[in-house]
N, C-alpha and C positions, 0 to 999 in steps of 0.2 A: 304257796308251797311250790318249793323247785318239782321238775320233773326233766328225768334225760332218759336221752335213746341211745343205744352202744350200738354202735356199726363196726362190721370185720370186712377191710376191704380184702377180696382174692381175686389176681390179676391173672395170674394161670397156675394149674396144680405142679408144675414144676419151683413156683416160687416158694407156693404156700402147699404143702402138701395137707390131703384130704383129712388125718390121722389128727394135723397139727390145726384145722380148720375146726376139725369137733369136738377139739379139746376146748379151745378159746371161748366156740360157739357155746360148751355147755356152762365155763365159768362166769362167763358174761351172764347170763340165766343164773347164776348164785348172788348176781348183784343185787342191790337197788334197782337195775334199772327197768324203764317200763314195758321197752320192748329192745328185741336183739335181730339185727337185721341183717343178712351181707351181703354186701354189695361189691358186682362183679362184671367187667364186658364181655364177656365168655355165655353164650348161650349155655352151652354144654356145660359149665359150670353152675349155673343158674337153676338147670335141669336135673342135676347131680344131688343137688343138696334139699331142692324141695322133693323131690321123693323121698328125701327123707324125714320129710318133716318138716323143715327147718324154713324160715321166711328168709328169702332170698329177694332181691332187687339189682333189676339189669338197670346198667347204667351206660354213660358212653364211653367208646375208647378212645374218643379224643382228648380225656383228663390227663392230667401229666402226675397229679398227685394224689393223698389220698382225700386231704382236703374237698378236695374238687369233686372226686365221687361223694364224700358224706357231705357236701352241699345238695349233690343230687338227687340225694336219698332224702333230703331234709325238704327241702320241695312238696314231696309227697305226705310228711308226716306232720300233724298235729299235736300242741301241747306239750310239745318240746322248749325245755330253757336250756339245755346244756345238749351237747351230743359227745359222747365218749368214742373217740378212733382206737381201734383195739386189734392191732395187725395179729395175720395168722402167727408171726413169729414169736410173740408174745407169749410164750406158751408156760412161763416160768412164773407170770404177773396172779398174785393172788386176787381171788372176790374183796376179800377186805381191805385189799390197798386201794382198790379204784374207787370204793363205797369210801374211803379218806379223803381219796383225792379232790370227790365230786364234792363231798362235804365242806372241805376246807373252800372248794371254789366260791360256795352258796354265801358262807360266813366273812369271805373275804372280799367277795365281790368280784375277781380274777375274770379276766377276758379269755385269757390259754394257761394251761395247767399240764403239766407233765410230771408222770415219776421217775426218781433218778437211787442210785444204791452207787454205796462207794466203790471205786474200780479196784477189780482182784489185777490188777496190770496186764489181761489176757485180751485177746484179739477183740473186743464188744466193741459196738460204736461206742464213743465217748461224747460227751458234753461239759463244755467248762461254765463252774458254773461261781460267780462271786455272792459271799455270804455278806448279806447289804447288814445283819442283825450285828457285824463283827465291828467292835472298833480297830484293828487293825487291814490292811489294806494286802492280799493275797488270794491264790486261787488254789482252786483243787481240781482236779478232776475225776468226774463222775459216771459211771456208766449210764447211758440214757437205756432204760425198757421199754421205751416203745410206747408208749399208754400215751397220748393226747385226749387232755377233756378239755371242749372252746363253749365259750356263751354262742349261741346260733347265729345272732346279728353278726357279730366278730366273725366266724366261721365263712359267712354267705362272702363278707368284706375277702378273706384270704384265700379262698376261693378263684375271686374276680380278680387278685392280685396276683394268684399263680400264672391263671390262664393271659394275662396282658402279659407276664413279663415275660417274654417268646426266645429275648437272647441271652437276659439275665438271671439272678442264680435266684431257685424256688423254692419254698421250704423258709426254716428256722431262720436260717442267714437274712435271708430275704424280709422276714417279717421285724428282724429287729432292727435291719436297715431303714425299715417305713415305721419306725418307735413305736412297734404293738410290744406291752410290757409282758416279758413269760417268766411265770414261776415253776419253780419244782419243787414237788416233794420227795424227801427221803424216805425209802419205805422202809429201813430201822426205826425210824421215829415213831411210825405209824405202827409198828409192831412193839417197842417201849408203852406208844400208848393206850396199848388195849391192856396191857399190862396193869400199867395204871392207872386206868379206869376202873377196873374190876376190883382197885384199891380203896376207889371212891375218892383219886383224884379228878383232877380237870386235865382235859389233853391238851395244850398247844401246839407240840409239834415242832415240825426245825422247815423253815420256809428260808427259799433260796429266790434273790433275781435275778438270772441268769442274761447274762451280756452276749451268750450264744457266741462266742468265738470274735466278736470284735476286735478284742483286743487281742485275740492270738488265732490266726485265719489258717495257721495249719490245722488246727486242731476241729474236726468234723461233727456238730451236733449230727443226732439222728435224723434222718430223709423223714419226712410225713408226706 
């Protein structure tokens, strides 16, 4: 049986404000997952939130990404296969899309997982993403949300990958330049398919592998 931890990384309350922290903080707690952790270099952030309750974990400020703090975190924690990175900004991403996403990881075997909704053409970070299922040959782009789910092995690797690569570029670009394969899911699909389950169909889903901007380097996946 899989089991994963959701980590919210917060780097300071001007990035992630406190309002948008405890939003994430309480949907993550509507998931599957077994525990909800955040993790932050900020004392005074750290101090902030377990007063209120909430498990927090100081990490260092020498990480460049978020990768690197939820390897930090992963260090400490137990019985973890998956860990779900779940930015404060995230604040739109439903329980049921990530309880999908982590599902489809387990079924599929997936190293990095992300969800993706089609783009209304407004300011979001974007993500291009090629549909491998399509027999024709074309792209789309996609609003990337934020959500990364990694296998932990995978995760510890990209990690160690951020922190080496000191002049070059870190994040998505970077991990498909060293061929880690990333998919996404569409979270229409995943809302089609609670639909139709509850029809007492079967869900598959609309699964994407995402080439991360290779072939077109203007175009900026999301920062992790």
């Amino acid at each position: 049986m899989h089991r994963f931890a959701t980590i919210i990384p917060v780097i300071s309350l001007e990035r992630d404000k406190p309002e948008s922290v405890e939003h994430v903080y309480k949907r993550a707690c509507q998931t599957k997952t077994n525990s909800v952790i955040i993790a932050s270099p900020d004392r005074a952030i750290v101090s902030h939130f377990s007063a209120m309750g909430m498990h927090v974990h100081l990490v260092s400020p020498l990480h460049k990404t978020d990768p690197q703090r939820c390897a930090e975190v992963l260090f400490w924690l137990s019985g973890a296969d998956m860990i779900v990175c779940w930015p404060a900004s995230s604040i739109d991403v439903l329980p049921e899309w990530v309880d999908g996403l982590v599902d489809r990881m387990k079924r599929q075997n997936w190293d990095i997982a992300t969800l993706v909704a089609v783009s209304d053409g407004s300011d979001d970070v974007k993500i291009v993403v090629h549909d491998s299922e399509c027999v024709w040959f074309g792209y789309k782009i996609w609003k990337h949300l934020g959500v990364w789910v990694f296998d932990c092995l995978v995760l510890r690797s990209l990690a160690t990958l951020d922190a080496c690569n000191h002049l070059g570029q870190c994040g998505p670009i970077a991990w498909a330049q060293n061929e880690y394969r990333i998919f996404c899911l569409d979270v229409e699909e995943l809302s089609c398919n609670r639909t139709s389950t509850s029809d007492g169909n079967t869900a598959n889903g609309n699964m994407h592998q995402s080439s991360l901007a290779k072939q077109h380097p203007d175009v900026t996946p999301g920062s992790a």
